[in-house]
C-alpha positions, 0 to 999 in steps of 0.5 A, spaced: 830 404 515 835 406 520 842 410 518 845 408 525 847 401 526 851 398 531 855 392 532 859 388 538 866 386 537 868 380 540 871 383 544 864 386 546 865 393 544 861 397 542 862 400 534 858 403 529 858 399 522 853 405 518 854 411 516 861 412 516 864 416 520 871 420 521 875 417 528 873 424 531 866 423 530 866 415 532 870 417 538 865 423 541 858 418 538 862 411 542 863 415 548 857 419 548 853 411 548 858 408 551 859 413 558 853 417 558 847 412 555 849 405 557 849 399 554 842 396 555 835 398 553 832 401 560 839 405 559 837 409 554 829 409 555 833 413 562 836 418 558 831 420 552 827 422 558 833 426 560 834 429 553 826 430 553 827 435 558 832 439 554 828 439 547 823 442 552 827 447 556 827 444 563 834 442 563 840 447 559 843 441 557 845 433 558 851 432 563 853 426 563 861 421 565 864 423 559 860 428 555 854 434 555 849 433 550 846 441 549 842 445 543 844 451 540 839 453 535 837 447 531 844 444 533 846 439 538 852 440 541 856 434 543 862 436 547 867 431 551 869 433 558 875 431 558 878 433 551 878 426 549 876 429 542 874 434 538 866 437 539 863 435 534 854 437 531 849 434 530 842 437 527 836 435 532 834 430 527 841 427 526 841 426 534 834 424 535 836 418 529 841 416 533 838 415 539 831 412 536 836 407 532 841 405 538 834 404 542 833 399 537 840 396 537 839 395 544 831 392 544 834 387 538 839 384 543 835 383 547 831 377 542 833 371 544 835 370 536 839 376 537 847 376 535 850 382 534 
């Protein structure tokens, strides 16, 4: 069961439905998927490569358009580059469970069934 899940307003923006969040914790989680992954399923395929080559210390950390993604101990730090909000913490599994379940919103998309 996935703990992230995401909807598209109609509008078409981008909100997470669970797990609540504060507006300072939705604020960094939208404009870390929104700026720096992309709204389509090759997008974060491209970025779990990159994240990968930091979880294996090729890379210091995840820069991005609007935020650096980067680990401290068994954190990971995400912080805006234009102090859009505050930085907020993620363990390593909290921030590989949404990456794995927001690739999972973008394949369903993809469906020809899908609505959200």
């Amino acid at each position: 069961m996935s703990r992230w899940t995401f909807r598209r307003d109609e509008d078409q923006n981008l909100e997470v439905t669970s797990p609540p969040l504060d507006r300072n914790t939705e604020a960094a989680v939208l404009d870390f998927l929104e700026s720096d992954v992309g709204p389509y399923s090759p997008d974060i395929a491209r970025y779990v490569r990159r994240w990968q080559r930091v979880r294996a210390g090729e890379l210091d950390a995840a820069l991005g358009n609007g935020t650096v993604q980067e680990i401290e101990g068994d954190r990971v730090l995400l912080e805006s580059l234009y102090e859009q909000w505050e930085s907020v913490y993620f363990t390593i599994a909290e921030f590989e469970e949404l990456l794995d379940d927001y690739a999972a919103f973008l394949d369903s998309r993809r469906r020809p069934d899908a609505e959200g």
